[in-house]
C-alpha positions as CSV (number, residue, x, y, z in Angstrom):
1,X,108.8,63.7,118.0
2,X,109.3,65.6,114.7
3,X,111.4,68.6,115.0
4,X,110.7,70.8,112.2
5,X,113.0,73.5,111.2
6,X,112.3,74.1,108.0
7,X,110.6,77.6,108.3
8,X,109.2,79.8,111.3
9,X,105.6,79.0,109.1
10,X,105.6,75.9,110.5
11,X,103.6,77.2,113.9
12,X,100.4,76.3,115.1
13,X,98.0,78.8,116.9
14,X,99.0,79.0,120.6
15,X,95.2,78.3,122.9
16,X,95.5,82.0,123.7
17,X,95.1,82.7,120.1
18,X,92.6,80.5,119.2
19,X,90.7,81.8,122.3
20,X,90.8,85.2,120.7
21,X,90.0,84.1,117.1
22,X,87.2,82.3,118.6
23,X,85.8,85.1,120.6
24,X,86.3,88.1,117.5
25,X,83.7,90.0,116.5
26,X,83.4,89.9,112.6
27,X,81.9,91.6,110.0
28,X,82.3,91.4,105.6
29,X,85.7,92.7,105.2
30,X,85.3,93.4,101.5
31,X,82.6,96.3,102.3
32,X,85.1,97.2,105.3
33,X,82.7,96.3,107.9
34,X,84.3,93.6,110.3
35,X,85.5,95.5,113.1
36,X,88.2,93.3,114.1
37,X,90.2,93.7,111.4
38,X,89.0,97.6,110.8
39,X,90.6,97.8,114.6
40,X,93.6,95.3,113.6
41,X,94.5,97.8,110.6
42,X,94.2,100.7,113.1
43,X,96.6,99.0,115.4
44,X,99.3,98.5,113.3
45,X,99.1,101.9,111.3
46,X,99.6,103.3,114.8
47,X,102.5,101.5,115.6
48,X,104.5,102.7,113.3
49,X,103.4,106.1,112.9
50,X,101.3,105.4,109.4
51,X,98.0,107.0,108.4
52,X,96.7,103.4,107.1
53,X,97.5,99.8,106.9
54,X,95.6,97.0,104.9
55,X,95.1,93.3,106.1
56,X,96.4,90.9,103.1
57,X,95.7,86.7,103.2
58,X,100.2,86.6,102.5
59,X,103.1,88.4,102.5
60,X,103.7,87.9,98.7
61,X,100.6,89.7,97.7
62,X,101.4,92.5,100.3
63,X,105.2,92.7,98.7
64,X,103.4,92.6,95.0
65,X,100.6,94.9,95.6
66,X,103.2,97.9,97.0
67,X,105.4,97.0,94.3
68,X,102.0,97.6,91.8
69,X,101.6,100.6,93.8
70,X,104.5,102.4,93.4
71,X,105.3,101.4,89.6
72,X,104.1,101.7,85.8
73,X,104.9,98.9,83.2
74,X,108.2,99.1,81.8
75,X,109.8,100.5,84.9
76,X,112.7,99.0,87.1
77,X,112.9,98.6,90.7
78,X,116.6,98.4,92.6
79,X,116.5,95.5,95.1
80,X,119.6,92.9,96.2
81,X,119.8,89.6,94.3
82,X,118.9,87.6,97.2
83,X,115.6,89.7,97.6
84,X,112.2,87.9,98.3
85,X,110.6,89.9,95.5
86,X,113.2,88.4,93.2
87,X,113.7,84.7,94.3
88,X,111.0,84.0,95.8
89,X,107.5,85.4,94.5
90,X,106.8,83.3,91.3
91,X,107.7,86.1,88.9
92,X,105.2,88.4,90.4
93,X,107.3,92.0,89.5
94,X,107.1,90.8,86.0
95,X,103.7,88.8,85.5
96,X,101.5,91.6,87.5
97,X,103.5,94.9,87.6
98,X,105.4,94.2,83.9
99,X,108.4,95.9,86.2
100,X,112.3,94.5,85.9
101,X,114.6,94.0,88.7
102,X,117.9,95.7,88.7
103,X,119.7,93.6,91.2
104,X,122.9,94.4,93.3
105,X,125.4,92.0,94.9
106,X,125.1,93.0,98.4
107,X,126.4,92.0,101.8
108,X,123.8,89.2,102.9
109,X,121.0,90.8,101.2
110,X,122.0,94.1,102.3
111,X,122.5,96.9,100.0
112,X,123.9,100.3,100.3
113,X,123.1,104.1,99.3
114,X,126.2,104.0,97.8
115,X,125.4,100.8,95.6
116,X,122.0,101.7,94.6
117,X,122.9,105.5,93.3
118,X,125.0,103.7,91.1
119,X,122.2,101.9,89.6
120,X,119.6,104.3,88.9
121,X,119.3,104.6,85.3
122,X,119.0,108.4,84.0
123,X,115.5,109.6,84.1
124,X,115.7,111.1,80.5
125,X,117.9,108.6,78.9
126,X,114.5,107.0,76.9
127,X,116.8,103.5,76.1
128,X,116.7,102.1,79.5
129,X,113.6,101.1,81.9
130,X,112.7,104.2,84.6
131,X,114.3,103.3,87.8
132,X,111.4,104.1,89.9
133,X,111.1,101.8,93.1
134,X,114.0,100.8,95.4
135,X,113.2,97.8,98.0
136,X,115.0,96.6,100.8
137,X,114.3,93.3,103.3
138,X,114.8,93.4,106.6
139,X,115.6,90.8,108.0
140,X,117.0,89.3,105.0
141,X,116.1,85.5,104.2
142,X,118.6,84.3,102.1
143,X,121.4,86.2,103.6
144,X,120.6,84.1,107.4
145,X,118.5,86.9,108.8
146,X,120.8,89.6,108.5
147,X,119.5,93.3,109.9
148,X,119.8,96.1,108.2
149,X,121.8,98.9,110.1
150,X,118.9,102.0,110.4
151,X,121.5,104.7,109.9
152,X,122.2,103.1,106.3
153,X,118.6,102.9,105.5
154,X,118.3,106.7,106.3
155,X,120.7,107.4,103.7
156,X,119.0,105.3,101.5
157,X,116.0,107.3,102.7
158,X,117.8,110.6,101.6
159,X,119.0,108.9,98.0
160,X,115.4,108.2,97.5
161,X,114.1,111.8,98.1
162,X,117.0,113.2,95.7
163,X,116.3,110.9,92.8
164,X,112.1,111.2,93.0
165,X,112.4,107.4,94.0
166,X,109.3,105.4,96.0
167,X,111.4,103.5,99.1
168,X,109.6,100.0,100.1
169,X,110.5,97.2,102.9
170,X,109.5,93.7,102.8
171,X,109.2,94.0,106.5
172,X,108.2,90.1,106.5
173,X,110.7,89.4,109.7
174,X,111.0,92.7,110.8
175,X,109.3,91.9,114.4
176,X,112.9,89.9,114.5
177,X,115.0,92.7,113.9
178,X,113.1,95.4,116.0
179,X,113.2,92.7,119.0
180,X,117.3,92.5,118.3
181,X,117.9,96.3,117.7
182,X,114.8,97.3,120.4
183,X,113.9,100.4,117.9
184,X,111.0,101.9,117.7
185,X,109.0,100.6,114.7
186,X,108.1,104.6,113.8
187,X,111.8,105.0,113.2
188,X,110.7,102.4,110.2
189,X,107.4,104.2,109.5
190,X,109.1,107.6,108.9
191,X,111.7,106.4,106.3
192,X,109.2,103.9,103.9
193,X,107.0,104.6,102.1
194,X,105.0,101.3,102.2
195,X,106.3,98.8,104.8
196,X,104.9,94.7,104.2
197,X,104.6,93.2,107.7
198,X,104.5,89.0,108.0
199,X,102.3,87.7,110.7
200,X,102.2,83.8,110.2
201,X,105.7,83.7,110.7
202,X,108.1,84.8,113.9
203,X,105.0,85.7,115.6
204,X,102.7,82.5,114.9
205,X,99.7,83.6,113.4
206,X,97.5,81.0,111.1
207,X,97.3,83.4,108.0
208,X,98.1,86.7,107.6
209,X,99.9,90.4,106.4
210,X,99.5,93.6,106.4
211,X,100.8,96.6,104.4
212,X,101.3,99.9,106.1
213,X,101.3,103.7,104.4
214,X,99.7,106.7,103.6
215,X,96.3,106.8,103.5
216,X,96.1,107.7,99.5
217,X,98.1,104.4,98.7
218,X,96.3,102.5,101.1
219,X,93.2,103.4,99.3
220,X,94.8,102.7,96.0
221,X,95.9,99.1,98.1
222,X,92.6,98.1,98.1
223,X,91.4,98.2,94.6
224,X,94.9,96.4,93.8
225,X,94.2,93.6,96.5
226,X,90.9,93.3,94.7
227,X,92.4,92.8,91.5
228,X,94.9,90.3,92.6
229,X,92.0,88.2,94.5
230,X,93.1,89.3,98.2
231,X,89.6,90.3,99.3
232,X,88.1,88.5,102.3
233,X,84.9,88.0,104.3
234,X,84.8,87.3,108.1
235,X,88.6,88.1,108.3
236,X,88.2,89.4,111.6
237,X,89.2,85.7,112.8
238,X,92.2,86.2,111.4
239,X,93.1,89.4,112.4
240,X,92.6,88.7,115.6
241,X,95.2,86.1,115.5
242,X,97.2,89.3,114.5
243,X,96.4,91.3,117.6
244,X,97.2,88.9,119.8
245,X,100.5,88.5,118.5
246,X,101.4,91.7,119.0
247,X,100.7,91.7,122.5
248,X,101.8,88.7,123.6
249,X,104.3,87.1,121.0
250,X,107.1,89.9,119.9
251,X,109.1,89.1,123.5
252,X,109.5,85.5,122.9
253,X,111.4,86.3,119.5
254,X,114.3,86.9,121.8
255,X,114.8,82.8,122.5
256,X,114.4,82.1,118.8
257,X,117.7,83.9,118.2
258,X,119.3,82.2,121.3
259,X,118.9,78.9,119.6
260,X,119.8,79.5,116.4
261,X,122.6,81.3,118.0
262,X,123.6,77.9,120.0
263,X,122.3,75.7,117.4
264,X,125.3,77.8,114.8
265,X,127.7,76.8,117.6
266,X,127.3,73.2,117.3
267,X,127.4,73.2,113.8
268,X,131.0,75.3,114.1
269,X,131.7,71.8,115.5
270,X,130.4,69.6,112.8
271,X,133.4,68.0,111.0
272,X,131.3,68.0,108.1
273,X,130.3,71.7,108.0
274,X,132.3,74.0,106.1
275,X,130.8,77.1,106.5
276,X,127.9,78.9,108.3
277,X,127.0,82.0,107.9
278,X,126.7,85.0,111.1
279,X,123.6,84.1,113.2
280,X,121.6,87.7,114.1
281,X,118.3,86.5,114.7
282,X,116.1,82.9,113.9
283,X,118.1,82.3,110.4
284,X,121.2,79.9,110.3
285,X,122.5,79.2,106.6
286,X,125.4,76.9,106.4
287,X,127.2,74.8,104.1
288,X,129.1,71.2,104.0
289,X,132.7,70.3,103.3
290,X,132.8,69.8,99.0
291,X,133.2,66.1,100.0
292,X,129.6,66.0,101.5
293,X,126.1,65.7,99.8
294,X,123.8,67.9,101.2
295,X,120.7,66.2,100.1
296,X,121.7,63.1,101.7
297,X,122.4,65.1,104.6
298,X,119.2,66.4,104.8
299,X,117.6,62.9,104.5
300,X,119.9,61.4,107.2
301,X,117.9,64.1,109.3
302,X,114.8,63.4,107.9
303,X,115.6,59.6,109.1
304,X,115.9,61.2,112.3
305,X,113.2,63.4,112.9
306,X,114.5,66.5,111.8
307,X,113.7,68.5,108.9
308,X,115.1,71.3,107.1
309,X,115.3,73.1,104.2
310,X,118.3,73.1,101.2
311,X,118.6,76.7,99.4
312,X,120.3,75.1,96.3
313,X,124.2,75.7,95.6
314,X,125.3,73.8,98.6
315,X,123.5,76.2,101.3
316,X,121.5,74.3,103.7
317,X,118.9,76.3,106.0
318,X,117.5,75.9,110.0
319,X,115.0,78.5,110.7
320,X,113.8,78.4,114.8
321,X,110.6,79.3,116.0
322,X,107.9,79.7,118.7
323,X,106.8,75.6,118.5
324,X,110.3,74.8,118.5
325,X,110.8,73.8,121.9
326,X,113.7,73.2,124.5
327,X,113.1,69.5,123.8
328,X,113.1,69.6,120.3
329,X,116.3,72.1,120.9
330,X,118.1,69.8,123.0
331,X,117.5,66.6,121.0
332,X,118.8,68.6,117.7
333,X,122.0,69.6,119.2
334,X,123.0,66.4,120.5
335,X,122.0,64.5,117.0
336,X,124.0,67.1,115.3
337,X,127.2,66.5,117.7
338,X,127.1,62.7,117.3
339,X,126.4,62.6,113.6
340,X,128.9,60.9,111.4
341,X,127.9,62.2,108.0
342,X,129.6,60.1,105.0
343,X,131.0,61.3,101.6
């Protein structure tokens, strides 16, 4: 038995999602004739209250395409130093968009209204890059799955509208914060722009993202997804991996965040841990004792089965999902409450 922890990526496709891949009616996506994914697109524009969405083959290209979308060379975006965009996208802003990143020391990848109005360079003062794009993650990765609180994004929302600014979120594990807030994903729709929506991850699809907006960006979407490589066939496969997830996957999100929650508890425990960061949803960052080596650490779980994920600078990362199971749960914490971890 391997228990694998390092990311919610990590799933396979349940048989009820194979069944439906299997059975999906496709057609060539690139002439926008597969009807699965034309319906897929349909269904998640509706849900949150957008005029289009636009079926991407990862959340990275999604995240670079809006970011494409909403800038010109030589501009700046406003995101938190812990942003996706940032750390984890292989230089993308730069290398396709020729965008910089102005980047604010939030609270767990969190940023405020307050923060970012401070930030925004002056329109007319010709010296320093536009600020033209502001982009939030919810939940946030590196900051343990943190959720954003919706009244601060609405005044980001207002900020935005004042300064003539383009407001995205990389929406990549937002399924895990609607399922811990229960609000309604058109609360989200109304205050983006463009929101980027991860399917292969909390909610266990093989491939798979989709970007949600107006219909005029959406259009402008495509010819960008097209330029970056995105376009696909028979995707209907795939997006009906998506469909079913939505219907059948968002209420099990709930026990991912009861684990990490218990697995954090364990680790409070440890008398090697020294710190671990608040546990919201599937997320648990923590660190070890300065004494401690963390990539021994992780091998000594490695020798036993268990495999994570170090985040560099001592942080150490557990991420629970839908093929984690009450076995693999119950093994883990009792390894983790026995260990003797050596300096």
């Amino acid at each position: 038995m391997v228990v694998n922890l390092i990311s919610d990526t990590v799933t396979q496709p349940a048989p009820g999602m194979l069944e439906a891949m299997f059975r999906a009616k496709v057609g060539d996506d690139v002439f926008k004739e597969d009807p699965s994914v034309n319906a897929f697109e349909e269904e998640v524009a509706a849900l949150f209250g957008k005029e289009a969405a636009l079926f991407f083959p990862s959340g990275t290209m999604t995240n670079q395409t809006a970011i494409k979308l909403h800038t010109q060379p030589g501009e700046q975006l406003i995101c938190d130093h812990y942003a996706h965009i940032f750390n984890y996208e292989g230089g993308g802003v730069s290398f396709n968009s020729g965008v910089s990143c102005k980047m604010i020391q939030g609270d767990r990848g969190r940023i405020t209204a307050e923060q970012i109005e401070a930030c925004i360079n002056p329109p007319d003062f010709y010296h320093s890059p536009r600020t033209r794009l502001v982009c939030l993650e919810n939940t946030t990765n590196k900051g343990g799955g943190a959720v954003y609180d919706l009244e601060e994004i609405k005044k980001i929302r207002a900020l935005c509208d004042r300064k003539n600014l383009a407001l995205h979120l990389d929406g990549a594990r937002l399924w895990n914060a609607l399922e811990v807030t229960g609000e309604d994903p058109k609360e989200y729709g109304a205050l983006f722009d463009t929101i980027s929506l991860c399917f292969s991850k909390g909610l266990g699809c093989p491939v798979g993202s989709v970007l949600v907006g107006s219909r005029e960006q959406l259009h402008e979407a495509l010819r960008i997804r097209k330029l970056f490589g995105g376009g696909m066939r028979q995707a209907g496969y795939l997006a009906a991996a998506g469909s079913y997830a939505l219907k059948h996957h968002r209420k099990d999100l709930s026990l991912d965040h009861k684990r990490a929650k218990e697995i954090a508890e364990v680790l409070e425990n440890c008398s090697f841990v020294h710190k671990i960061q608040p546990v919201t949803t599937n997320i648990i960052i923590f660190s070890l004792k300065s004494d401690y080596d963390e990539v021994q650490f992780v091998q000594e779980l490695k020798e036993k089965q268990i495999l994570i994920i170090g985040l560099g600078k001592g942080k150490l990362r557990m991420v629970t999902h839908r093929d984690y199971t009450q076995e693999h749960h119950t093994y883990l914490l009792t390894t983790l409450s026995k260990m003797e971890v050596y300096a």
